[in-house]
ZAMARLUM-636836 format. One record per residue (C-alpha): residue number from 1; residue in one letter; x, y, z; chain. Coordinates in nm, 3 decimals. Example, Ala and Ser with C-alpha at 12.3 -4.5 7.8 and 13.67 -1.06 7.14 Angstrom:
{1, "A", {1.230, -0.450, 0.780}, "A"}
{2, "S", {1.367, -0.106, 0.714}, "A"}
//
This chain:
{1, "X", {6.612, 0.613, -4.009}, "A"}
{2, "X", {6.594, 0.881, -3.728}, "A"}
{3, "X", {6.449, 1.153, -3.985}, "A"}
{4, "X", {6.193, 0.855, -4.016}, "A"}
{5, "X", {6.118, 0.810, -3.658}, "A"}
{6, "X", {6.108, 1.190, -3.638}, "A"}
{7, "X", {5.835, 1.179, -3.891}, "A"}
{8, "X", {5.610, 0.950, -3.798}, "A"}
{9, "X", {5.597, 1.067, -3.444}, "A"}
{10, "X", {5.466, 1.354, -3.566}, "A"}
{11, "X", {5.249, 1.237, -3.850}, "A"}
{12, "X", {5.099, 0.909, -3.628}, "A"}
{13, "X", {4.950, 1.130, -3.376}, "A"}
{14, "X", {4.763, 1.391, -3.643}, "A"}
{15, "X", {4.617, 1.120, -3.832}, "A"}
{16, "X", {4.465, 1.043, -3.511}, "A"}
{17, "X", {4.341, 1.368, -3.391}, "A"}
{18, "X", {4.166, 1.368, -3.787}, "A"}
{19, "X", {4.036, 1.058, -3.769}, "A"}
{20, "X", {3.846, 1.170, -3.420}, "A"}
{21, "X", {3.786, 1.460, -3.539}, "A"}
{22, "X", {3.564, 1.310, -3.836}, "A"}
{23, "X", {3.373, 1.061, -3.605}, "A"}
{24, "X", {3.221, 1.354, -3.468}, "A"}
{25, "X", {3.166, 1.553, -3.773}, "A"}
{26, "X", {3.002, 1.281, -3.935}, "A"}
{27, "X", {2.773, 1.169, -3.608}, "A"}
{28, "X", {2.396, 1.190, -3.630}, "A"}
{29, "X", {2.246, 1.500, -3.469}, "A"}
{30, "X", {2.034, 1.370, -3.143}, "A"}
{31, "X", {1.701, 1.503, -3.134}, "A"}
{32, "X", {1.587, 1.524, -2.769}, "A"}
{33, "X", {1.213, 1.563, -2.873}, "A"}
{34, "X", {1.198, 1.215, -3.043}, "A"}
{35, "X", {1.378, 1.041, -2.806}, "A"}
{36, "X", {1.102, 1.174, -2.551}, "A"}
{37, "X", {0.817, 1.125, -2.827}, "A"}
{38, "X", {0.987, 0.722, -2.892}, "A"}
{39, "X", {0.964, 0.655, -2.498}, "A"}
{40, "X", {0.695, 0.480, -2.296}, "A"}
{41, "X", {0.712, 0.748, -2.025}, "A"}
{42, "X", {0.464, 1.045, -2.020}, "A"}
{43, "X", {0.635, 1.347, -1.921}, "A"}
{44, "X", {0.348, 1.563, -1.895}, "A"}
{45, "X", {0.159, 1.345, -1.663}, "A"}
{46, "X", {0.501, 1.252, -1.482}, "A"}
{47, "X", {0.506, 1.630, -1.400}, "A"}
{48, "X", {0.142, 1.705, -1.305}, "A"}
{49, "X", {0.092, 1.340, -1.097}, "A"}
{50, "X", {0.450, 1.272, -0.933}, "A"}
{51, "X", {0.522, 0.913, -0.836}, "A"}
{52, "X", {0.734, 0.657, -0.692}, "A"}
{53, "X", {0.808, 0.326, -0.882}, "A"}
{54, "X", {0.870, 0.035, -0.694}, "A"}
{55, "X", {0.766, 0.140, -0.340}, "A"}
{56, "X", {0.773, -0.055, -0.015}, "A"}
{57, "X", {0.541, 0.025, 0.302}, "A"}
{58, "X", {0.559, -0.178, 0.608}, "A"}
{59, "X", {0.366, -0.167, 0.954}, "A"}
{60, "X", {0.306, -0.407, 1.262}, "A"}
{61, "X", {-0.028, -0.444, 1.389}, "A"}
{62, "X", {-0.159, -0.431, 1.758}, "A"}
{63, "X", {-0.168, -0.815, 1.739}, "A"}
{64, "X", {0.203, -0.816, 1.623}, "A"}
{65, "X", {0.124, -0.937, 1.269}, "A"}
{66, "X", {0.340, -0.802, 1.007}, "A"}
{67, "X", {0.222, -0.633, 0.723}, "A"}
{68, "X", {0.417, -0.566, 0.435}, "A"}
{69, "X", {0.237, -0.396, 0.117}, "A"}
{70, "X", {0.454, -0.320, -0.221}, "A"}
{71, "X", {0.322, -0.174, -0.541}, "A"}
{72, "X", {0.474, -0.108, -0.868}, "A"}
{73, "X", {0.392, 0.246, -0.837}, "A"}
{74, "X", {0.293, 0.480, -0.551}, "A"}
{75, "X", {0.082, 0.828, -0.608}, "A"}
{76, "X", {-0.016, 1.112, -0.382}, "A"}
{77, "X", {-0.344, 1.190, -0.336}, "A"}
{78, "X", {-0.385, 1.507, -0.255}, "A"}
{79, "X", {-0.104, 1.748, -0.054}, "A"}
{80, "X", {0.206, 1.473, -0.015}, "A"}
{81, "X", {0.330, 1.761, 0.278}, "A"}
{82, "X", {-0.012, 1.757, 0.440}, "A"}
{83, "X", {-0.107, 1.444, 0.685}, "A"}
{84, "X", {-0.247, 1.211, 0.728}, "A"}
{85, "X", {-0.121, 1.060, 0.392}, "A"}
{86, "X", {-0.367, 0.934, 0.130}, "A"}
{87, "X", {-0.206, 0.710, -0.142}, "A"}
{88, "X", {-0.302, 0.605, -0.468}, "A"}
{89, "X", {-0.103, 0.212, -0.583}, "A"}
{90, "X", {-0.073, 0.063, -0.923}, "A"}
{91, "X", {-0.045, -0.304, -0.888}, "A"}
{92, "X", {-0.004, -0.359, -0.521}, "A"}
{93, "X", {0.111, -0.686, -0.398}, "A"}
{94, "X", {0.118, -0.768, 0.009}, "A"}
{95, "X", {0.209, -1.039, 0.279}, "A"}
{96, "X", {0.075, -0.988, 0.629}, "A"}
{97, "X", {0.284, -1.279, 0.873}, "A"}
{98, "X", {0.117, -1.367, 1.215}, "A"}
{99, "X", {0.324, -1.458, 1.558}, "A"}
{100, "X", {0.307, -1.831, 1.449}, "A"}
{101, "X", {0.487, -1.760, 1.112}, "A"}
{102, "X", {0.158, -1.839, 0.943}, "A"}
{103, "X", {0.105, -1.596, 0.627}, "A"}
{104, "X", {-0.179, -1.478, 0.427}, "A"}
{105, "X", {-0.064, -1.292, 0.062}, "A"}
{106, "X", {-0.257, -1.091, -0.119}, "A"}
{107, "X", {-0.230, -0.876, -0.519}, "A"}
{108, "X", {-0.473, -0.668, -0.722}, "A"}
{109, "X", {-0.500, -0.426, -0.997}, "A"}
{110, "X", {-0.513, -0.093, -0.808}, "A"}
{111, "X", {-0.495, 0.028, -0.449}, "A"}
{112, "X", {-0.525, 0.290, -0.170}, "A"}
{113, "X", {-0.380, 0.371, 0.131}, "A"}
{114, "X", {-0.570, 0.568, 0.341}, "A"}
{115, "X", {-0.437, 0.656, 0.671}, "A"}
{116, "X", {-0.732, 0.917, 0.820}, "A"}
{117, "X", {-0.944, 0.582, 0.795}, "A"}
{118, "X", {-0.680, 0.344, 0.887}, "A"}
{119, "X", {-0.766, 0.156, 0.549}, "A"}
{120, "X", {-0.602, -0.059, 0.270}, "A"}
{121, "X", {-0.820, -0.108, -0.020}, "A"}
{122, "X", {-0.729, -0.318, -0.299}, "A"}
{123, "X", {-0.946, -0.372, -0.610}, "A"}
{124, "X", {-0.956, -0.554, -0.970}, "A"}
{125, "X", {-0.943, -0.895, -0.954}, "A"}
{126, "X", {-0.804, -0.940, -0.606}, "A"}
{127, "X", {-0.616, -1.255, -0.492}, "A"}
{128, "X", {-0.559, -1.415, -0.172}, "A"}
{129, "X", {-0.365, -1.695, -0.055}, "A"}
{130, "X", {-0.246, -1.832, 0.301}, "A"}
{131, "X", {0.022, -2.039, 0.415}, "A"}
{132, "X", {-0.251, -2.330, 0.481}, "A"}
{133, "X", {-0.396, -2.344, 0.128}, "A"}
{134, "X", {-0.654, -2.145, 0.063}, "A"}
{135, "X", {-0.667, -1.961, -0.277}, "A"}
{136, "X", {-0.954, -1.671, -0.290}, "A"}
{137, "X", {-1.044, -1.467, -0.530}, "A"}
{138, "X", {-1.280, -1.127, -0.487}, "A"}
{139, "X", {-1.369, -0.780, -0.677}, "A"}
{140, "X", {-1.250, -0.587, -0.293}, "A"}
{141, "X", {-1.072, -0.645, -0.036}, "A"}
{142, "X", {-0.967, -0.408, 0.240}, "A"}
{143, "X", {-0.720, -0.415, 0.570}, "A"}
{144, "X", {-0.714, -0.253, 0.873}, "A"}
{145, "X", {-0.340, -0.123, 0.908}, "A"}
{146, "X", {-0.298, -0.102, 1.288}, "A"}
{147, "X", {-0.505, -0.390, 1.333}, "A"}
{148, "X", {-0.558, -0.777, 1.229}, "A"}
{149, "X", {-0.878, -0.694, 1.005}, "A"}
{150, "X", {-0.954, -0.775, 0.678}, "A"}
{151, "X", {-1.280, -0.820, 0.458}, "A"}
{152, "X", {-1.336, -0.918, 0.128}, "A"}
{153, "X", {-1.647, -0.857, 0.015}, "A"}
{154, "X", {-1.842, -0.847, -0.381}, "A"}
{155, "X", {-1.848, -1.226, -0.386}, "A"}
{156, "X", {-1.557, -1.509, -0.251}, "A"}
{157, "X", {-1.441, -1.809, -0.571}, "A"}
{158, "X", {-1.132, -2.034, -0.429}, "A"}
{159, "X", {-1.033, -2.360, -0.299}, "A"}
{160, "X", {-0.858, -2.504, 0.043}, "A"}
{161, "X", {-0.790, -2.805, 0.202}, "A"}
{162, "X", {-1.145, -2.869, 0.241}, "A"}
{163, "X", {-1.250, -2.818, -0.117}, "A"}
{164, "X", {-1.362, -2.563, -0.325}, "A"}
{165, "X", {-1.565, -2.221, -0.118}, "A"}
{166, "X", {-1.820, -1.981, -0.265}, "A"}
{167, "X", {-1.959, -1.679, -0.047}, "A"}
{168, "X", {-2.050, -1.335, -0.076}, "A"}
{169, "X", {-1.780, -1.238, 0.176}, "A"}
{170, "X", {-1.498, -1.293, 0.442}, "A"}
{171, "X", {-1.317, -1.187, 0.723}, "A"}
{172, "X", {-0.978, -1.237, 0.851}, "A"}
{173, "X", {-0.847, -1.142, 1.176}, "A"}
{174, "X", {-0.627, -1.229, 1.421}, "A"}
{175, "X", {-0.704, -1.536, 1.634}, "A"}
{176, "X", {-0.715, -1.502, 2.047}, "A"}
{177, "X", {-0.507, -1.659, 2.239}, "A"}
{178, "X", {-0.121, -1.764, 2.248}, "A"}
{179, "X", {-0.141, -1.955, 1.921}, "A"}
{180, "X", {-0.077, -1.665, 1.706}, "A"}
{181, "X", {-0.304, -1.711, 1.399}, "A"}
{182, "X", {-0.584, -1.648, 1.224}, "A"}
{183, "X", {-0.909, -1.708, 1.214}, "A"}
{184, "X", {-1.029, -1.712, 0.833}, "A"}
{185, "X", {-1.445, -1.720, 0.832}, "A"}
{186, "X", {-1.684, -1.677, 0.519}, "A"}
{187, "X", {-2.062, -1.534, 0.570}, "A"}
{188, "X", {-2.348, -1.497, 0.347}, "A"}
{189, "X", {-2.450, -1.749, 0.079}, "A"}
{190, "X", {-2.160, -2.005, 0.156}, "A"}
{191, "X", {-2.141, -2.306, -0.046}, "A"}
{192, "X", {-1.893, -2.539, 0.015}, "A"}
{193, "X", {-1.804, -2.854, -0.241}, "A"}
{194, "X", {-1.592, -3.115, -0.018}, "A"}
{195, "X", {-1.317, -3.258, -0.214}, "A"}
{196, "X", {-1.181, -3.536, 0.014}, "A"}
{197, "X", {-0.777, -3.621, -0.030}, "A"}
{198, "X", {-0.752, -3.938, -0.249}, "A"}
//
């Protein structure tokens, strides 16, 4: 019985080192290329354009509104060393929130930054909602980033509370006084359809 013992102490634990040993005799080579070639990721362009996935930028305004702008990509334009910075966003979304917790959101297709002109311009089907009910749409918008100012121009489709708004453009900025909010006006052809509450 001990001779037994003896035996398959020894015999237990080389089956085992051969039957590990096999595994990775008998494994599939891995070839790096395909695994690159079978991804959705370009390398080349990865290396010539760097970028940042999932990026966050956030300011505050001379009229304390809050201004919060996220895209699902970021690029450099130009030197990234050299200021002031110039950035390129794929599919940037944004909230700006005034002093009386009112808010104004905004997404397009595409995006810069451009801090020599103090701009944010967003592009490609470009949506805009506020906390009070308005839903815009608009080919361009752009925001001033160190103050309340944006426009939307290249013709304004949406609704709000007082029905549904056509115009060839808008403005938002901040609204004087102590109240803390905005005023939201539309210029050009404006056409208003009034929708009364039933």
């Amino acid at each position: 019985m001990d001779s037994l013992l003896r035996l398959a102490r020894l015999t237990l634990p080389l089956g085992a080192l051969v039957l590990l040993s096999t595994v990775f005799l008998l494994s599939r080579n891995i070839d790096p290329q395909r695994a690159i070639d079978l991804s959705d990721l370009d390398v080349t362009e990865l290396a010539r354009q760097p970028r940042i996935g999932t990026a966050r930028i956030a300011t505050v305004t001379r009229e304390d509104t809050a201004l919060v702008i996220e895209a699902e990509t970021l690029r450099s334009v130009g030197d990234p060393q050299t200021s002031p910075v110039h950035l390129s966003l794929d599919a940037p979304t944004g909230e700006m929130e005034f002093p009386s917790g009112r808010i104004a959101s905004f997404r397009a297709a595409t995006g810069a930054l451009d801090q020599s002109r103090d701009l944010l311009e967003l592009r490609g089907a470009v949506e805009l909602q506020t906390s009070d009910g308005f839903r815009l749409s608009m080919p361009m918008l752009v925001s001033a980033l160190q103050r309340t100012h944006v426009t939307g121009t290249g013709g304004i489709k949406g609704d709000g509370p007082p029905g549904r708004i056509t115009a060839d453009r808008l403005e938002l900025t901040a609204k004087s006084g102590e109240t803390g909010g905005y005023l939201l006006a539309f210029t050009g052809d404006v056409r208003l359809i009034y929708l009364p509450e039933d």
